[in-house]
Kinemage of the C-alpha trace (Angstrom):
@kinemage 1
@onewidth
@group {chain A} dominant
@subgroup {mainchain}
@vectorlist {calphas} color= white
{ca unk a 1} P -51.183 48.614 -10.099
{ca unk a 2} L -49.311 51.696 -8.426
{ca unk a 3} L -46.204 52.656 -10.057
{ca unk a 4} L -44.323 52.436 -6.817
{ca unk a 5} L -45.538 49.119 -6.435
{ca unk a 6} L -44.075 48.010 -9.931
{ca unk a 7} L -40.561 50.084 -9.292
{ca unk a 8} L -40.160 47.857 -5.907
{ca unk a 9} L -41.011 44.480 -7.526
{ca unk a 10} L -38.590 44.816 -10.416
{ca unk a 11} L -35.093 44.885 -8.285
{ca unk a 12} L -35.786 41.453 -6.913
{ca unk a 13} L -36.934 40.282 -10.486
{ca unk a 14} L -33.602 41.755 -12.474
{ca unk a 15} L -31.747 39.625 -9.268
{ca unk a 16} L -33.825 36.847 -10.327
{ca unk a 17} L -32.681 37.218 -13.734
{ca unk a 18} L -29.025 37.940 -13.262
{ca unk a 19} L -29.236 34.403 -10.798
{ca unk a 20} L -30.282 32.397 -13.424
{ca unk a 21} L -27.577 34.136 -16.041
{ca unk a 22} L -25.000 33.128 -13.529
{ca unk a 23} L -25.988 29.829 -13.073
{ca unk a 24} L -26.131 29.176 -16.740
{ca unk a 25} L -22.980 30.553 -17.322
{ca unk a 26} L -21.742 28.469 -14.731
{ca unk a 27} L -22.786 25.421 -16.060
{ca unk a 28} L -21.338 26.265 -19.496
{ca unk a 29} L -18.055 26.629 -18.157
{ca unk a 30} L -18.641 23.318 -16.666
{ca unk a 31} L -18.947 21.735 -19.738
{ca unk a 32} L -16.151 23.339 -21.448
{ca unk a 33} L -13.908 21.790 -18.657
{ca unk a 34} L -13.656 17.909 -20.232
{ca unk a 35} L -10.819 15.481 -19.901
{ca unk a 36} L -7.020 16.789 -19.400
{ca unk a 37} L -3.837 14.468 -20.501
{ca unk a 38} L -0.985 14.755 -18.402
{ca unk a 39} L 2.245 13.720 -19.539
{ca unk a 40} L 4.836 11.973 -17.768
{ca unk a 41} L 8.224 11.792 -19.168
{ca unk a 42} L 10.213 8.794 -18.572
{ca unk a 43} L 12.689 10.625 -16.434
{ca unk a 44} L 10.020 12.012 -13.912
{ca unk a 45} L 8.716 8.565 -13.003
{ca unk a 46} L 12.381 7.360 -12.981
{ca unk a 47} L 13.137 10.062 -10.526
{ca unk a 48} L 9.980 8.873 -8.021
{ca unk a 49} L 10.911 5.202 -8.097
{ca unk a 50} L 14.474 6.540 -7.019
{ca unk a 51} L 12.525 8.434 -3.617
{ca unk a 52} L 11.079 4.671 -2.807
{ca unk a 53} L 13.998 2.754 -3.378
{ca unk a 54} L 15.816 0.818 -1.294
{ca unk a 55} L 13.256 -1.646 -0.634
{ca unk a 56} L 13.890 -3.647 2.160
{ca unk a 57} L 11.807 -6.610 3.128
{ca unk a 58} L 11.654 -10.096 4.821
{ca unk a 59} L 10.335 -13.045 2.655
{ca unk a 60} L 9.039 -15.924 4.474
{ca unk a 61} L 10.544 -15.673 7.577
{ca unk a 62} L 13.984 -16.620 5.867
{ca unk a 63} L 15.818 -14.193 3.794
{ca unk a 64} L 16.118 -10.736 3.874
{ca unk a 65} L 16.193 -9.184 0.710
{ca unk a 66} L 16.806 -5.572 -0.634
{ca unk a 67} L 16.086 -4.504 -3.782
{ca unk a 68} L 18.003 -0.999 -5.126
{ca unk a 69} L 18.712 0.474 -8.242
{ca unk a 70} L 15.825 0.514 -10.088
{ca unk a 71} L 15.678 1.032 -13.402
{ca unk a 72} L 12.261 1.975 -15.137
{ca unk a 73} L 11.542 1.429 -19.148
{ca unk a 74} L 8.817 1.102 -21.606
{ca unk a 75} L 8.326 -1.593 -23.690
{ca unk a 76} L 7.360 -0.487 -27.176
{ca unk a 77} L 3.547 0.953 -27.449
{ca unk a 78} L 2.321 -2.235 -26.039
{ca unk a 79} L 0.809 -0.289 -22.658
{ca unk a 80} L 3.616 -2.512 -20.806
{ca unk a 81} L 6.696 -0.663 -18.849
{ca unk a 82} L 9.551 -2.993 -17.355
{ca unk a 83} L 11.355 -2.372 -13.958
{ca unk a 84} L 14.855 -4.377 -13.228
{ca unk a 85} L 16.900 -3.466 -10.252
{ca unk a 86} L 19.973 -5.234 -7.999
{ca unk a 87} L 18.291 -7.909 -5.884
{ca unk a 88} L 20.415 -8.918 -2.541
{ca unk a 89} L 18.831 -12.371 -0.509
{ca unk a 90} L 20.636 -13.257 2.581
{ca unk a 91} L 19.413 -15.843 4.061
{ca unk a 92} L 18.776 -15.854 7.572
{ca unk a 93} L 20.870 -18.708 8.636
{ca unk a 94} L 23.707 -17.654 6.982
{ca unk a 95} L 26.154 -14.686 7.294
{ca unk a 96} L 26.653 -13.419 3.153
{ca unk a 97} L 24.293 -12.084 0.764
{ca unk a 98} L 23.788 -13.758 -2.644
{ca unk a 99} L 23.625 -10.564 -4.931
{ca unk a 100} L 22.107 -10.444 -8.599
{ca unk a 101} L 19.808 -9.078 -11.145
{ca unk a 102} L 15.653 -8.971 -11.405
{ca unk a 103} L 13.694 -7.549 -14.323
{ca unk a 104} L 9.636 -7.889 -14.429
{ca unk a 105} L 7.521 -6.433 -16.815
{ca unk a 106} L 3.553 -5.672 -16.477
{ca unk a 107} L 0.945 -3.095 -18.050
{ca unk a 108} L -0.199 -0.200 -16.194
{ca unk a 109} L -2.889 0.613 -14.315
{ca unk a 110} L -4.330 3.868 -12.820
{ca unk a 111} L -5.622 3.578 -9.553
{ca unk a 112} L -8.063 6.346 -8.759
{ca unk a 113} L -8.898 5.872 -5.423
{ca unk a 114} L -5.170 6.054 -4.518
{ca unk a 115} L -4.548 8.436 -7.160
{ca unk a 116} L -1.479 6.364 -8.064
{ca unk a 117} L -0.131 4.257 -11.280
{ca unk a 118} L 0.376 0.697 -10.426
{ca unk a 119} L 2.070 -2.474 -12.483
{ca unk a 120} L -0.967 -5.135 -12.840
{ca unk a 121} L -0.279 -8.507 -14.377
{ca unk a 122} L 3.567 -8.949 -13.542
{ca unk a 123} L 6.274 -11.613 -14.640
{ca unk a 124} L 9.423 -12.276 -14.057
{ca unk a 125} L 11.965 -11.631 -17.145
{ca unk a 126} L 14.474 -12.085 -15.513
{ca unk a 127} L 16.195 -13.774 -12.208
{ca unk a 128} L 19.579 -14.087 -12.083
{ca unk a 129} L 21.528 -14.207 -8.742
{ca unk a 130} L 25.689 -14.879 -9.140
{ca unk a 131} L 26.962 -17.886 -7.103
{ca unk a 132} L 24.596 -20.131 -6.068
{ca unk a 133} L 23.746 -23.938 -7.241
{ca unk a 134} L 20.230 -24.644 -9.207
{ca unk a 135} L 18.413 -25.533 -6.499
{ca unk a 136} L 19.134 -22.788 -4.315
{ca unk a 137} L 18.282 -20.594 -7.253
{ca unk a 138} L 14.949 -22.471 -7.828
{ca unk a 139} L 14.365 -21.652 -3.957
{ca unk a 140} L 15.180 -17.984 -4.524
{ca unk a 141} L 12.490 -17.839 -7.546
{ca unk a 142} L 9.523 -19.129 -5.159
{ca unk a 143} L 10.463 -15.970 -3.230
{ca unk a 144} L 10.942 -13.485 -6.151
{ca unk a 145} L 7.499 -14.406 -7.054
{ca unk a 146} L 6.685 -13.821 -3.587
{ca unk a 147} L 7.850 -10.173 -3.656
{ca unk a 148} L 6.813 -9.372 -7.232
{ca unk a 149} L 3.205 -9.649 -6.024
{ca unk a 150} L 3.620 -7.687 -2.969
{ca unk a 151} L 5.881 -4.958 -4.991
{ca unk a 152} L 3.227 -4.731 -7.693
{ca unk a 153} L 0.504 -4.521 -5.082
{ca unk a 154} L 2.383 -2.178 -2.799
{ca unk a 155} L 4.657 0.392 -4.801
{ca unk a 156} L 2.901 2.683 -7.092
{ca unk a 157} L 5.072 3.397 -10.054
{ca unk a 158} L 3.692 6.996 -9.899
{ca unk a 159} L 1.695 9.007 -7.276
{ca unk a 160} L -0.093 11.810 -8.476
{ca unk a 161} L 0.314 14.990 -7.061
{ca unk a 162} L -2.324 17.295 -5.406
{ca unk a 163} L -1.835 20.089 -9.092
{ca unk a 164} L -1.843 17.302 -10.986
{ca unk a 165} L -5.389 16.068 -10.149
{ca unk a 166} L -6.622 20.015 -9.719
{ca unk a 167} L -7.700 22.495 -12.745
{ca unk a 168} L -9.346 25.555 -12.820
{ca unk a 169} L -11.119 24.754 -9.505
{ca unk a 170} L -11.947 21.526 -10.180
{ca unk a 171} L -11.241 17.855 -8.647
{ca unk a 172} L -9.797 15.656 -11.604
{ca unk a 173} L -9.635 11.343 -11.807
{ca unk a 174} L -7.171 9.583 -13.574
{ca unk a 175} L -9.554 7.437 -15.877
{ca unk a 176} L -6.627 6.242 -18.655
{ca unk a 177} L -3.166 5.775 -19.506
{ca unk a 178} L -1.295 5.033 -22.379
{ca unk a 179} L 2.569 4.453 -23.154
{ca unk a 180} L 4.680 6.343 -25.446
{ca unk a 181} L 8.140 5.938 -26.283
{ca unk a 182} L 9.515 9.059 -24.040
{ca unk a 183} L 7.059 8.277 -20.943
{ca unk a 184} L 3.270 8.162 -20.224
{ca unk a 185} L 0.015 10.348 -21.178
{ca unk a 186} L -2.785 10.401 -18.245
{ca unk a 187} L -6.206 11.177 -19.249
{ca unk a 188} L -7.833 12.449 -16.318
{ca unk a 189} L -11.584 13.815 -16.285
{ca unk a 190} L -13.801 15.561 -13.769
{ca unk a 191} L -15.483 14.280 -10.666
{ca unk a 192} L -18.874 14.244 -11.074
């Protein structure tokens, strides 16, 4: 073999080499990269529910109701958070409000295709509305039900934001939660 032959094939071999070096190293760092937590103090999530509130909606074509003044807590370290607020119903046919109270409680779920923290298996706690007869309040808890199911289907507790999901280069999913007493720790891990 001709020693200029040798010189010329050993550049393309050493970029070969420092290739595959990259690549591994690249692949360590991959590794190193695992699941994050992210926590979420009680006060940020408060803060978000604030941004969607009022919610304004009509129920079955008969009252419209408004819900403000939500008010967000955890309940203990049983993975459940509670959310009362001011409910207002006025019914369509009539020209005042009935005004009162609604508290519902439900555990958490993170939703990773809308990057978002939802309430999943709601109740009721509580239903109070001030000035009404028992069977107009018996009427008015057909459509709390009503719009429990559509608020726990419909407003995310939390939406993740862009940084949140992102770290050191890489796209993150929100695979866990769990409750503490001050707020909420996220695990997220990478997309693979």
């Amino acid at each position: 073999m001709n020693p200029s032959t040798a010189a010329a094939r050993q550049p393309p071999l050493r970029w070969a080499a420092f290739a595959l070096l990259f690549c591994a190293l690249l692949a360590g760092c991959a590794s190193i990269v695992g699941p994050r937590e992210i926590s979420l103090p009680l006060s940020r999530l408060q803060e978000g529910l604030e941004r969607r509130f009022p919610v304004q909606n009509r129920m079955l074509e008969l009252f419209d109701v408004q819900l403000t003044r939500p008010q967000l807590s955890i309940l203990d370290d049983s993975g459940r958070v509670a959310l009362g607020m001011d409910a207002s119903f006025a019914p369509a046919f009539l020209r005042k409000a009935w005004r009162g109270r609604m508290a519902l409680s439900g555990r958490l779920e993170v939703d990773p295709t809308r990057n978002a923290i939802f309430m999943r298996d709601a109740r009721i706690d509580q239903f109070v509305v001030d000035g009404i007869d028992p069977a107009q309040q018996r009427m008015l808890v057909r459509v709390a039900d009503l719009l429990m199911e559509q608020l726990t289907r419909d407003l995310p507790l939390y939406r993740f934001r862009p940084e949140d999901v992102r770290y050191a280069g890489m796209q993150f999913t929100p695979t866990r939660i769990a409750t503490t007493p001050r707020g909420l720790v996220v695990t997220i891990e990478p997309e693979k």
